[in-house]
DODREN-449997 format. One record per atom (N, C-alpha, C): atom name; x, y, z; residue number from 1. Coordinates in nm, 2 decimals. Each point is the difference from the previous one (the first is absolute). Example, Ala and Ser with C-alpha at 12.3 -4.5 7.8 and 13.67 -1.06 7.14 Angstrom:
// residues 2
R/N/1.32/-0.57/0.78/1
R/CA/-0.09/0.12/0.00/1
R/C/0.09/0.12/0.00/1
R/N/-0.04/0.11/-0.07/2
R/CA/0.09/0.11/0.00/2
R/C/-0.08/0.11/0.08/2
This chain:
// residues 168
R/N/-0.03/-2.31/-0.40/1
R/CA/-0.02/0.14/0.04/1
R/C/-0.08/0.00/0.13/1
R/N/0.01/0.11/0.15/2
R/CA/-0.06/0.02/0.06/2
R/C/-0.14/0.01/0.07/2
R/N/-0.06/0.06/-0.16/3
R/CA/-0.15/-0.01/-0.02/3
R/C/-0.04/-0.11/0.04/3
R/N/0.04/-0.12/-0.03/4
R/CA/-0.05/-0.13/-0.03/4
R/C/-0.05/-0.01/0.16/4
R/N/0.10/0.05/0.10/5
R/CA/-0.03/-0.03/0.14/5
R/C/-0.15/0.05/0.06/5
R/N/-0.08/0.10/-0.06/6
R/CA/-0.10/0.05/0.04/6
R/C/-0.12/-0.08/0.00/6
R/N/-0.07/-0.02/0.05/7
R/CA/-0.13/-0.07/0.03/7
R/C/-0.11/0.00/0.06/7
R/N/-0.13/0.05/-0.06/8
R/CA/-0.08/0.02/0.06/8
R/C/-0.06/-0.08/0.13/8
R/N/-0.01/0.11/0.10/9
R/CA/-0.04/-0.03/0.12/9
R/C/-0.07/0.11/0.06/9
R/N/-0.02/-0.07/0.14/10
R/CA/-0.10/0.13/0.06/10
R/C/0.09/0.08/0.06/10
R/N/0.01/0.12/-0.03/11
R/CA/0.07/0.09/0.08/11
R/C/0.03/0.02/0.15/11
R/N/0.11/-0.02/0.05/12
R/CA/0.01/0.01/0.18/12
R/C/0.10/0.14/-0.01/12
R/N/-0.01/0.04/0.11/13
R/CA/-0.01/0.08/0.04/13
R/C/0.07/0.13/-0.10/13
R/N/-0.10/0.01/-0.10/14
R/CA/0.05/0.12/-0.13/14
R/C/0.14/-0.07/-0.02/14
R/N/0.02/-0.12/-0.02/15
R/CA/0.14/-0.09/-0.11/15
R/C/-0.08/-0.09/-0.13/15
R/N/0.04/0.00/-0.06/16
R/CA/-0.03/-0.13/-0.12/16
R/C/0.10/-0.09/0.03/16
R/N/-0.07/-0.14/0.00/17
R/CA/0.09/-0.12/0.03/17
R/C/0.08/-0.02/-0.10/17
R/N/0.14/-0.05/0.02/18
R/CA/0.06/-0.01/-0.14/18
R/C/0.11/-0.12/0.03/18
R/N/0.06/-0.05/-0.10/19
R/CA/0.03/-0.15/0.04/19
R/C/0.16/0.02/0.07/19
R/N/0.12/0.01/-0.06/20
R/CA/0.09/0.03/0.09/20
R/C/0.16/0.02/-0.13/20
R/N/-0.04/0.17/-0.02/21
R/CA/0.07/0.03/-0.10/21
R/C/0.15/0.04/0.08/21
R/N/0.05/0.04/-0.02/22
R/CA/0.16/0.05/0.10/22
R/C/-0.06/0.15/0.03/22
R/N/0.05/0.06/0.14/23
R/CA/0.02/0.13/0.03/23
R/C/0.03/0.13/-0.07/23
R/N/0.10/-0.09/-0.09/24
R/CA/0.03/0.12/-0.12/24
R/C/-0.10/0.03/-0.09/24
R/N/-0.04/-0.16/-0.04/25
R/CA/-0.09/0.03/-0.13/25
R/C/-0.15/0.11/0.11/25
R/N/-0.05/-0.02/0.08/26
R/CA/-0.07/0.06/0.08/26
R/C/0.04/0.14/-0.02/26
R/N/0.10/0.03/0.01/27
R/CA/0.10/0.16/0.01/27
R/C/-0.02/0.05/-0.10/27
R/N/0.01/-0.10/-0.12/28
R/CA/-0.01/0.06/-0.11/28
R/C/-0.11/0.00/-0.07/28
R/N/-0.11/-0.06/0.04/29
R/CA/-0.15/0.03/-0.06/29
R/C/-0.04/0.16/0.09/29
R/N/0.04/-0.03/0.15/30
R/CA/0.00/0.17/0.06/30
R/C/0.03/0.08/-0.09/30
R/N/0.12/0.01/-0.05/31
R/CA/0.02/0.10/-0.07/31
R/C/-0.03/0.06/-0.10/31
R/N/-0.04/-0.13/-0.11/32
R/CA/-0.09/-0.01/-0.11/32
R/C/-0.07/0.10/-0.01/32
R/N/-0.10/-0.05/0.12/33
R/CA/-0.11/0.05/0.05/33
R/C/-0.01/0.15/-0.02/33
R/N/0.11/0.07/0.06/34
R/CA/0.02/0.17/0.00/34
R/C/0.00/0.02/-0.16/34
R/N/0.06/-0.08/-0.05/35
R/CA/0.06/0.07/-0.10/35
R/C/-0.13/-0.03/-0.12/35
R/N/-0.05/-0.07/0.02/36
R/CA/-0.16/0.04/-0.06/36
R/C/-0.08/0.06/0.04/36
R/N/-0.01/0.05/0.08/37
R/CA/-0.07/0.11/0.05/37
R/C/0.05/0.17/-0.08/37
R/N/0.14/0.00/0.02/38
R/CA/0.10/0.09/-0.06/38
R/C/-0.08/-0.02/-0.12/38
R/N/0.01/-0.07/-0.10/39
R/CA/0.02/-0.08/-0.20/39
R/C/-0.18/0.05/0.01/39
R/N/-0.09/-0.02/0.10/40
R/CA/-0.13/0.02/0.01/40
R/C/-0.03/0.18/-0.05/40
R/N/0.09/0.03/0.11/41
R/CA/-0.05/0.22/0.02/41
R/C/0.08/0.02/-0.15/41
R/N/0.13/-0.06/-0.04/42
R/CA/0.08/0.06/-0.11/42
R/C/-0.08/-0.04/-0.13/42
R/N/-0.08/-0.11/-0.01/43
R/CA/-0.10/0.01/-0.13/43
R/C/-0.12/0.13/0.02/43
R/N/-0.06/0.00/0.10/44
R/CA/-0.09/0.07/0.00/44
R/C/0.03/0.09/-0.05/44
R/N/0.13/0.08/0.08/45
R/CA/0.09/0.18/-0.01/45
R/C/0.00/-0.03/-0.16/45
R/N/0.07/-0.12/-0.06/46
R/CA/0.03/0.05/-0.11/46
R/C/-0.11/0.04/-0.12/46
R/N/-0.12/-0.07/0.06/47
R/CA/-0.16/0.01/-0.11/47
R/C/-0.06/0.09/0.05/47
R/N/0.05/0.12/0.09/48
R/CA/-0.03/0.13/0.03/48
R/C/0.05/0.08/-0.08/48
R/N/-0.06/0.10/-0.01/49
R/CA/0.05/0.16/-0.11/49
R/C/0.04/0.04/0.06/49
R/N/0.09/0.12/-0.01/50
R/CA/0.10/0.08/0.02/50
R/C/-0.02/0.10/0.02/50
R/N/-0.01/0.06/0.12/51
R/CA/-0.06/0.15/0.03/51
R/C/0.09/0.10/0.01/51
R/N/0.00/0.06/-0.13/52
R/CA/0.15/0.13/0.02/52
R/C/0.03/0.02/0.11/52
R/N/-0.06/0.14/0.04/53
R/CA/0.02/0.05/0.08/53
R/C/0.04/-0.08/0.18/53
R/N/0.11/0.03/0.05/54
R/CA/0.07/-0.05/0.10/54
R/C/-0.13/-0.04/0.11/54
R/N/-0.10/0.11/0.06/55
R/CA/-0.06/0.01/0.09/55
R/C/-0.11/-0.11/-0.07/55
R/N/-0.07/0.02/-0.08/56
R/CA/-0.08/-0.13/-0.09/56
R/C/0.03/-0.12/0.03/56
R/N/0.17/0.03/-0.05/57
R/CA/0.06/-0.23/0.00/57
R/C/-0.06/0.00/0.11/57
R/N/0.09/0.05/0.12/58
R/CA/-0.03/-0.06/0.16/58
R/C/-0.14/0.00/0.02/58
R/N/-0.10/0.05/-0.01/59
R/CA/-0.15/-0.08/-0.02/59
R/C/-0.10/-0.07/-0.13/59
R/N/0.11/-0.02/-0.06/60
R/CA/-0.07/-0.09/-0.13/60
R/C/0.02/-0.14/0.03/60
R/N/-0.10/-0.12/-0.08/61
R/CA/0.07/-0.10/0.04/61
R/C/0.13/-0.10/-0.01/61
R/N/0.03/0.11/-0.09/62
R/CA/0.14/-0.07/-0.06/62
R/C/0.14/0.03/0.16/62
R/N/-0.02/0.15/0.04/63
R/CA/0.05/0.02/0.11/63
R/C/0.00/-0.07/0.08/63
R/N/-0.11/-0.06/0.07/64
R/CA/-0.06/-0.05/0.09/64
R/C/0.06/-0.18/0.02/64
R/N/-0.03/-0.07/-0.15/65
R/CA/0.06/-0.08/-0.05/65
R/C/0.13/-0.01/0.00/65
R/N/0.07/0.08/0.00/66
R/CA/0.19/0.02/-0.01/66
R/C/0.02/0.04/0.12/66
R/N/-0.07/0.01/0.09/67
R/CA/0.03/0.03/0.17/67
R/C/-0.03/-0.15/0.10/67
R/N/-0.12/-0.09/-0.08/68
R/CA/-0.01/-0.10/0.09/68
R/C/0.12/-0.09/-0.10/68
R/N/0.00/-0.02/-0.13/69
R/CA/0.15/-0.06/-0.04/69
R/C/0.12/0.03/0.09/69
R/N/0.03/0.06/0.02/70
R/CA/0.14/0.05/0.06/70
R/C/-0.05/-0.03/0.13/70
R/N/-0.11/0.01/0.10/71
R/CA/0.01/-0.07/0.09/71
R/C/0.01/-0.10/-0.01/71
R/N/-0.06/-0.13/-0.03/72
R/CA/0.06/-0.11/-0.02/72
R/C/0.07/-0.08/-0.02/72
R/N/0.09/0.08/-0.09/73
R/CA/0.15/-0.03/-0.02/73
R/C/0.06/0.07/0.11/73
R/N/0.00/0.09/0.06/74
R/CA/0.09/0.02/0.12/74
R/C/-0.01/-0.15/0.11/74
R/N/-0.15/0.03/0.00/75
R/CA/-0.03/-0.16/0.10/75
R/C/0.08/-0.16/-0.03/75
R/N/0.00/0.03/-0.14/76
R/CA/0.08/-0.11/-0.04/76
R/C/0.16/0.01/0.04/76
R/N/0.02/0.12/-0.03/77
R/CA/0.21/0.01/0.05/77
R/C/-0.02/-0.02/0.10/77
R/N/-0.09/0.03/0.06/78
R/CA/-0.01/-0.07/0.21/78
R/C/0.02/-0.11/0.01/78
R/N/-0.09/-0.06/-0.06/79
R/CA/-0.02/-0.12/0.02/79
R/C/0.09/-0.07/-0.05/79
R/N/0.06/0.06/-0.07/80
R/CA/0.13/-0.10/-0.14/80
R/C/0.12/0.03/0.11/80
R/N/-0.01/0.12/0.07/81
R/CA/0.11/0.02/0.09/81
R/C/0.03/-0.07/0.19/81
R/N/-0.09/-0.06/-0.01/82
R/CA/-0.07/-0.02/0.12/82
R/C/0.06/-0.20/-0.01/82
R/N/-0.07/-0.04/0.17/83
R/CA/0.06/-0.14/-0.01/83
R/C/-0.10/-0.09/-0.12/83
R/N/-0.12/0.03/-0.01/84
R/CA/-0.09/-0.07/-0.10/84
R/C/0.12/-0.01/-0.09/84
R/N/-0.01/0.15/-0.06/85
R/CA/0.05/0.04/-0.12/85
R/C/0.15/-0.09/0.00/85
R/N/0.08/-0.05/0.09/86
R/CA/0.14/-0.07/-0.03/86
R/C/-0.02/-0.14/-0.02/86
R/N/-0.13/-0.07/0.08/87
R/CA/-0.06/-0.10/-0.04/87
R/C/-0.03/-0.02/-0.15/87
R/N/-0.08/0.09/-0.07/88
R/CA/-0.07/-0.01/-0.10/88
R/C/0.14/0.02/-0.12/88
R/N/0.09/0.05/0.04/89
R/CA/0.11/0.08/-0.04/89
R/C/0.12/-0.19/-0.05/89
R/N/-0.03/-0.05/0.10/90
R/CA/0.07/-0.11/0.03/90
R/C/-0.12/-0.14/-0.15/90
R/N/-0.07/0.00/0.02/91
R/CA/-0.10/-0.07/-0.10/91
R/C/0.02/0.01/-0.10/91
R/N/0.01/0.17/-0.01/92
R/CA/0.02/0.06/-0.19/92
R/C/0.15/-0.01/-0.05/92
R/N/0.11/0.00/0.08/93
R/CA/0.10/0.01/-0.05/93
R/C/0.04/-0.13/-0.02/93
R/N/-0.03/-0.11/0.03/94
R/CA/-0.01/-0.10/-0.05/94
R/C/-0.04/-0.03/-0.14/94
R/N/-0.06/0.08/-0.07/95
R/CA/-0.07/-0.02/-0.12/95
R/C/0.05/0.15/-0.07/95
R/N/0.03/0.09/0.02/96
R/CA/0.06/0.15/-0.06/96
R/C/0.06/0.07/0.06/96
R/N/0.02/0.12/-0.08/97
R/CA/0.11/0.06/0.07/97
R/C/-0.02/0.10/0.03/97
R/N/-0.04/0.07/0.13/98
R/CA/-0.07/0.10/0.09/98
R/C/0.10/0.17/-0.04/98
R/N/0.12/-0.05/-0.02/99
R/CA/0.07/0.15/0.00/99
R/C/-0.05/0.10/-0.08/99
R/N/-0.03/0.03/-0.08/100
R/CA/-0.11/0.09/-0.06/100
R/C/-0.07/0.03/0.11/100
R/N/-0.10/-0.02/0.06/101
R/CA/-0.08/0.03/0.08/101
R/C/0.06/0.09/0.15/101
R/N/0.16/-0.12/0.03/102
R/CA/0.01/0.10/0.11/102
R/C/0.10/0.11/-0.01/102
R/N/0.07/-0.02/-0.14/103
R/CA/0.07/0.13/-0.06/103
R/C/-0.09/0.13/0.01/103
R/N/-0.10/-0.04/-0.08/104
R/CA/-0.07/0.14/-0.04/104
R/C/-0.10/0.02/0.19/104
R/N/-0.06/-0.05/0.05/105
R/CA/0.04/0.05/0.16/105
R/C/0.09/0.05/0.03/105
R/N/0.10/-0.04/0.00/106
R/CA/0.16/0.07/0.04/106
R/C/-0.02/0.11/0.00/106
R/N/0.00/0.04/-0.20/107
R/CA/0.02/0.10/-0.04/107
R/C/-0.12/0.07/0.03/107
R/N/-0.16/0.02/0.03/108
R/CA/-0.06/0.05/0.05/108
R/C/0.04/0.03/0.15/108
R/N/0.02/-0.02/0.08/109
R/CA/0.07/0.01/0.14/109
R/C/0.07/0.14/0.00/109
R/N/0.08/-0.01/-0.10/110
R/CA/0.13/0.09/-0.03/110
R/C/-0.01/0.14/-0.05/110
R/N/-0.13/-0.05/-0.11/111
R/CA/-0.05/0.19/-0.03/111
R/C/-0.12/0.03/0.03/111
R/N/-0.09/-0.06/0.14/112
R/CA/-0.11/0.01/0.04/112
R/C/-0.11/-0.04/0.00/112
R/N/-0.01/-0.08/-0.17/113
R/CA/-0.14/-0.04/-0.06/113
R/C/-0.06/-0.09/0.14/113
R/N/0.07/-0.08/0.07/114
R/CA/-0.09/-0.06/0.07/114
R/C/-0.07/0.10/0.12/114
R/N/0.07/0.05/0.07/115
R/CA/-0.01/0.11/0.10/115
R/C/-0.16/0.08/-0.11/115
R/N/0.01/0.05/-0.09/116
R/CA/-0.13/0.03/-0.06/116
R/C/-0.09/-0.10/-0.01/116
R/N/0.03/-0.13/-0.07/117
R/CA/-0.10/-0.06/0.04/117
R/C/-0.11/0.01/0.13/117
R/N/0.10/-0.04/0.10/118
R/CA/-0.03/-0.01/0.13/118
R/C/-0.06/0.09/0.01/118
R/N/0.01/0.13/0.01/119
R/CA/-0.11/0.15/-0.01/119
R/C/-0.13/-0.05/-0.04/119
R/N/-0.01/-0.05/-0.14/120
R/CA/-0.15/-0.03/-0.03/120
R/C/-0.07/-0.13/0.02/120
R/N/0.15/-0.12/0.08/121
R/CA/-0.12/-0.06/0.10/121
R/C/-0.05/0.07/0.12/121
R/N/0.07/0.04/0.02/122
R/CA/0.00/0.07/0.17/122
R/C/-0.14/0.12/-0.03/122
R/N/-0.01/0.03/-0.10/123
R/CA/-0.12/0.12/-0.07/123
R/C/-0.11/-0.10/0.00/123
R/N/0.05/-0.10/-0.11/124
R/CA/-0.15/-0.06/-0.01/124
R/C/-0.05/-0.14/0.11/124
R/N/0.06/0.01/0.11/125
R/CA/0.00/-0.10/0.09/125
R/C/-0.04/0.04/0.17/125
R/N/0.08/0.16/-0.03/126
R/CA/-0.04/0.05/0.12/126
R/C/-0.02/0.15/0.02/126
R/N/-0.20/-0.05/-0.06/127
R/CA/-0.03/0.19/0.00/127
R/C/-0.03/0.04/0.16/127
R/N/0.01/-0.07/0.08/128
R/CA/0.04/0.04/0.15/128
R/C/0.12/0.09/0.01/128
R/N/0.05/0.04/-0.03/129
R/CA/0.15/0.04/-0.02/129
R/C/0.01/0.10/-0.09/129
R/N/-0.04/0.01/-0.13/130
R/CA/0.05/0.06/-0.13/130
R/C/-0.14/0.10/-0.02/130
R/N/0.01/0.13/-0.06/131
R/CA/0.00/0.11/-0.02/131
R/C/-0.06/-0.07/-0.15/131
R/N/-0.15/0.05/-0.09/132
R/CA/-0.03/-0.02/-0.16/132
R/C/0.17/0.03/-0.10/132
R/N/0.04/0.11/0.05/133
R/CA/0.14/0.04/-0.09/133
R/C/0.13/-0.04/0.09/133
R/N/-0.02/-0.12/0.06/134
R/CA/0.12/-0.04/0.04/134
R/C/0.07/-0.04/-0.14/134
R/N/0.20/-0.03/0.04/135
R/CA/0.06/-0.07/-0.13/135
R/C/-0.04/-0.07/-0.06/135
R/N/-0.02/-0.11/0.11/136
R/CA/-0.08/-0.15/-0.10/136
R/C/-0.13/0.08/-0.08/136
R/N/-0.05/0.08/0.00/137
R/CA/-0.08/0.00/-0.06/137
R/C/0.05/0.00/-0.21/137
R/N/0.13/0.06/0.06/138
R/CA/0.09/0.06/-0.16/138
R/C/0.14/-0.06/-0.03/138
R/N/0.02/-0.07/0.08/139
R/CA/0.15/-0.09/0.04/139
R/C/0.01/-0.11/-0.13/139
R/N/-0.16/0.01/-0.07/140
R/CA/0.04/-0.11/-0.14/140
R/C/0.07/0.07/-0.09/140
R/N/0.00/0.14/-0.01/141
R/CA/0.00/0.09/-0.14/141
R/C/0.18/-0.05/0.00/141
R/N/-0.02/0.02/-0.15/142
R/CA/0.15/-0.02/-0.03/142
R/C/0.09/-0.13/0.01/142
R/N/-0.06/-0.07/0.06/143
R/CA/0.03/-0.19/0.05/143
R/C/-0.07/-0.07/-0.11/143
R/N/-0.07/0.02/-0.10/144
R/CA/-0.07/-0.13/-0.06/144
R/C/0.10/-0.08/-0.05/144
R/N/0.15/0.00/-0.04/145
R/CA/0.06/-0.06/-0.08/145
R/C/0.06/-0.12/0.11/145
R/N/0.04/0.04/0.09/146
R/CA/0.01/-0.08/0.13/146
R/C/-0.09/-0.09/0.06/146
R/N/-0.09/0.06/0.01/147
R/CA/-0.14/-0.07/0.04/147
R/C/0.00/-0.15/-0.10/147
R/N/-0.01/0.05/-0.10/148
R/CA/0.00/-0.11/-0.17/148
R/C/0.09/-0.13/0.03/148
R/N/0.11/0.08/0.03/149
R/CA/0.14/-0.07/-0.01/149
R/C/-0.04/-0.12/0.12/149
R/N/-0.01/0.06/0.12/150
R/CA/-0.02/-0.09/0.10/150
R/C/-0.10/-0.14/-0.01/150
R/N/-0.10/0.09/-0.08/151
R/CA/-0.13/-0.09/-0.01/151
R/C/0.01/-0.12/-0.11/151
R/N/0.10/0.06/-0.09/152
R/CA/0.06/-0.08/-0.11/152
R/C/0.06/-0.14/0.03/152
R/N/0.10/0.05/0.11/153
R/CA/0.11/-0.11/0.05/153
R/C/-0.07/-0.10/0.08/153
R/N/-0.09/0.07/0.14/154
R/CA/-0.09/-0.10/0.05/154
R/C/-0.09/-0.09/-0.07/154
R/N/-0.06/0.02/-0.13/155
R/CA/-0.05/-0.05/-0.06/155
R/C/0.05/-0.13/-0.10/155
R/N/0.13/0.03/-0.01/156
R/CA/0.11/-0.08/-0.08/156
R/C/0.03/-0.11/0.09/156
R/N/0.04/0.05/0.14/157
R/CA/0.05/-0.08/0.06/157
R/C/-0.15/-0.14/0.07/157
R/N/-0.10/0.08/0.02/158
R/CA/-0.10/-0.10/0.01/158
R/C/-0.07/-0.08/-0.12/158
R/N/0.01/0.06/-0.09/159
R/CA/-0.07/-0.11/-0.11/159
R/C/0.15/-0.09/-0.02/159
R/N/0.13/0.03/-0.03/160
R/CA/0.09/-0.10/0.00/160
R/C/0.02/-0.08/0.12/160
R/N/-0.07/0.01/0.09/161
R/CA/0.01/-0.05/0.17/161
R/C/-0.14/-0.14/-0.01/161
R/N/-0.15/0.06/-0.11/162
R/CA/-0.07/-0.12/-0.04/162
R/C/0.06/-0.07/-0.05/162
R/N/0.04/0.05/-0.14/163
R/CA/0.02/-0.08/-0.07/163
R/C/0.10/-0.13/0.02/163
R/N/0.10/0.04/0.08/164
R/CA/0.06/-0.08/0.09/164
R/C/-0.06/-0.11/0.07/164
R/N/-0.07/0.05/0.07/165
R/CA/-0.09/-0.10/0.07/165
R/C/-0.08/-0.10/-0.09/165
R/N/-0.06/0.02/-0.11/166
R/CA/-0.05/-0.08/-0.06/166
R/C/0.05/-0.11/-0.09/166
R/N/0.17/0.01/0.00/167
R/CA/0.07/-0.13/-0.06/167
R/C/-0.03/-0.08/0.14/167
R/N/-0.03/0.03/0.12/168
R/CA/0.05/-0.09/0.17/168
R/C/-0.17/-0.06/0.05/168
């Protein structure tokens, strides 16, 4: 496994030394990376209570929680969409099978969910720009099942992407 490459050292210039894993595997610890940060805000959101009222959610912490989730995972379709992302894309499909993941993208693409996403990174990433009642602020309502789905598949495909690694 990749891990094994890491090795304590003194840090140069904000890098950790690491021994000499492939490009991909690199790509794909990048990615990792988002996508625990995402698995991070979606435990929190979900050990939050549930504030009826509409205006409440969006400042409760469950809101708040299901706004930096969904950023995250937007950052992740970036990044999954991006050249890292074809690198890391190239690693994993060696070991599973990614279509789930870029299906339900597709199909997000097609009836908006991601274009909403985007709203509440673009909310929660750039209050230079955005208005307290911008979309992003409310662009999650009605998406949780999507949100799930996505976070489901990325999650399938990276733990079957370790476990991979750990027969090598």
């Amino acid at each position: 496994m990749f891990f094994q490459y890491v090795t304590v050292a003194r840090p140069q210039a904000n890098k950790v030394e690491l021994g000499n894993p492939s490009e991909d595997a690199m790509a794909f610890m990048n990615l990792h990376d988002v996508f625990l940060n995402a698995s991070l805000c979606r435990t929190k959101m979900m050990h939050s209570p549930i504030e009826r009222g509409a205006e409440e959610f969006t400042m409760s912490d469950r809101g708040r929680f299901e706004r930096m989730w969904i950023t995250f995972v937007y950052v992740l379709i970036e990044a999954w969409l991006s050249p890292i992302g074809t690198m890391a894309k190239s690693y994993m499909e060696s070991k599973t099978d990614l279509s789930e993941i870029n299906d339900t993208i597709s199909k997000g693409k097609k009836d908006g969910s991601i274009r909403k996403m985007r709203n509440v990174r673009d909310y929660m990433s750039h209050r230079d720009k955005r208005d307290y009642w911008d979309y992003g602020r409310i662009d999650v309502a009605g998406q949780l099942e999507y949100h799930e789905s996505l976070q489901s598949k990325f999650s399938k495909a990276f733990l079957e992407t370790f476990n991979s690694s750990k027969d090598h």
